[in-house]
C-alpha positions in Angstrom: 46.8 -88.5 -30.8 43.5 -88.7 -32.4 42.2 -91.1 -34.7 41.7 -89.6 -38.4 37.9 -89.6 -39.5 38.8 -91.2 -42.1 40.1 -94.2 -40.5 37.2 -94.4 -38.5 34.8 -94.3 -41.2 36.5 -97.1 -43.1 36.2 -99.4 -39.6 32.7 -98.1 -39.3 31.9 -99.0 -42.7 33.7 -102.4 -42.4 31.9 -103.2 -39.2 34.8 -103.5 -37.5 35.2 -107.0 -37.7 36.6 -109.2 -35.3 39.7 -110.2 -37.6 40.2 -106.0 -37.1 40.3 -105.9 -33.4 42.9 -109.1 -33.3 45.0 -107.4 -35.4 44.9 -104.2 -33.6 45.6 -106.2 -30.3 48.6 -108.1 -32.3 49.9 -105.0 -32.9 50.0 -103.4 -29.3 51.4 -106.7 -28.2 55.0 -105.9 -28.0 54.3 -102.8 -26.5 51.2 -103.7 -23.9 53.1 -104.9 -21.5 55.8 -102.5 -21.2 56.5 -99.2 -19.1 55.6 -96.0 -21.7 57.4 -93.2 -20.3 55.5 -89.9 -21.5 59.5 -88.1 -21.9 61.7 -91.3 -21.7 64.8 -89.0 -21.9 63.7 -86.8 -19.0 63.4 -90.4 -16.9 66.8 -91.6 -17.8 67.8 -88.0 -16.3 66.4 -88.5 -13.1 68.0 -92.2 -13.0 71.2 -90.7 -13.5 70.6 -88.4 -10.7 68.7 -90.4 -8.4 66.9 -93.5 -8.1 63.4 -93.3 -9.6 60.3 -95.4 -7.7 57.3 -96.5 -9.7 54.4 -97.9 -9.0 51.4 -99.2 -10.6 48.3 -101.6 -10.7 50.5 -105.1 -11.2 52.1 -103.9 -7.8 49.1 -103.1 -5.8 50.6 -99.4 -5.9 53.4 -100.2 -4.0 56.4 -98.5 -5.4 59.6 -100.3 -6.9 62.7 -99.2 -7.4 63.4 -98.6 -11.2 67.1 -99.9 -11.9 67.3 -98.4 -15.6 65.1 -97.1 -18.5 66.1 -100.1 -20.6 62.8 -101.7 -20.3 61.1 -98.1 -21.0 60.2 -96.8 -24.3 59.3 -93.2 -25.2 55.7 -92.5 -26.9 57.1 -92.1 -30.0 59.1 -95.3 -30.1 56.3 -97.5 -28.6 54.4 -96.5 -32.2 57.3 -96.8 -34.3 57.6 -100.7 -32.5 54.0 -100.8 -34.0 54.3 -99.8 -37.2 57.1 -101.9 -38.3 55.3 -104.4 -36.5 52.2 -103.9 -38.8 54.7 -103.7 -41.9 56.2 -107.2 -41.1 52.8 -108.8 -40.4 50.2 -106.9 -42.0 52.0 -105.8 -45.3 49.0 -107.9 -47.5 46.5 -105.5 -46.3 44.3 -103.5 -48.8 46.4 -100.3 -47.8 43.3 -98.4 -47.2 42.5 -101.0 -44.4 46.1 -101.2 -43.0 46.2 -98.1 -42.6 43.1 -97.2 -40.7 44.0 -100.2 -38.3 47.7 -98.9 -38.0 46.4 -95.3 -36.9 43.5 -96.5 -34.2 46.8 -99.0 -32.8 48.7 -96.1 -32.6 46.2 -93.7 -31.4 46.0 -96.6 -28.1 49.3 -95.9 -27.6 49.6 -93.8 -24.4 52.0 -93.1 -21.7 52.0 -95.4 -18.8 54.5 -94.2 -16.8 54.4 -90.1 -15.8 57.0 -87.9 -13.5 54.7 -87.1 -10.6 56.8 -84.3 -9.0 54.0 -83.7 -5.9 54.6 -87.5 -5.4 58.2 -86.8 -5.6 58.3 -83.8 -3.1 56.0 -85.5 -0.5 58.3 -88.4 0.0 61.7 -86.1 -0.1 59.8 -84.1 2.6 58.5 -87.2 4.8 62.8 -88.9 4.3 63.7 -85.2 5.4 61.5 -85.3 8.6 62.8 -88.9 9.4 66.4 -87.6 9.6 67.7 -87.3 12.9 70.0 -84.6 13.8 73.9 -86.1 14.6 75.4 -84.7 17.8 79.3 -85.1 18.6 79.9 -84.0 21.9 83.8 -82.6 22.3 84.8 -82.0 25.6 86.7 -78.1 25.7 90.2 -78.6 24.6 89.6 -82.2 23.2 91.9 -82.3 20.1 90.1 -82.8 16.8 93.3 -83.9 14.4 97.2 -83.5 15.5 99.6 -81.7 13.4 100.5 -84.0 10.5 97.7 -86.3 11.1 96.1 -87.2 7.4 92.6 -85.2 7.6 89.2 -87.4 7.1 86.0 -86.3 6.2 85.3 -86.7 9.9 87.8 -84.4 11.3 86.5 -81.9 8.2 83.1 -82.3 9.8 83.8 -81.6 13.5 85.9 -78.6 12.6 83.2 -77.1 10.6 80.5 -77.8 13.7 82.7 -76.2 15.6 83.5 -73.2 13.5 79.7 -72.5 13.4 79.1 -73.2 16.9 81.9 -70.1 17.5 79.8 -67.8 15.1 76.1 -68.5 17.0 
């Protein structure tokens, strides 16, 4: 999102006064601290399917589980946060001026928190290689289940091993 020329030239011409930047920095204040998912429905996707690690600057990069996308907004609600924001705070405003403010604040509203599928595959692939094989050793003739025995996931388990061990 770009700033409109126009807004800029009306801070430019106003000198961009101090009283400008606190009230830009008012208005990202309900949003700066906050996770800013670049496709916040996407994210709640993955959560549904799996848990979902993030990491950033606060945590020394060490990733954290995220437990829900409550706490996340999407881009587009972030700004919308901002502009009623500006509407209950900054209605007084010569319009002109409001509205060049509004649009740099929501211009400085970015994304913080991205999908990083490479990140994603490298530690699927380094959990994969830390997964030992499981070996049940049945002696020939052991039985696996006796007739009318109730059949666990266990005794579904060995039969299949051994069902592919016949077809090697």
């Amino acid at each position: 999102l770009r700033v409109p020329e126009d807004a800029l030239a009306k801070l430019v011409r106003a000198g961009f006064a101090p009283s400008d930047e606190a009230r830009v920095l008012e208005l990202l204040a309900p949003v700066l601290r906050r996770m800013i998912a670049d496709d916040a429905e996407e994210l709640t996707r993955q959560l549904e399917q799996r848990p979902v690690l993030v990491s950033g600057l606060e945590s020394g990069g060490e990733p954290r589980r995220l437990a829900s996308a409550d706490g996340v907004l999407g881009v587009d609600a972030a700004r919308e946060l901002v502009e009623r924001r500006a509407d209950e705070r900054h209605a007084s405003l010569e319009p002109a001026q409001r509205e060049a403010l509004l649009a740099l604040t929501r211009a400085l509203v970015q994304p913080n928190l991205r999908f990083n599928l490479r990140a994603t595959e490298e530690r699927r692939q380094a959990l994969e290689a830390g997964v030992k094989p499981v070996a049940i050793e049945l002696r020939r003739g052991e039985i696996i289940v006796r007739d009318g025995d109730p059949i666990t996931q266990r005794h579904v388990l060995l039969l299949r091993g051994v069902q592919r061990r016949e077809f090697e």
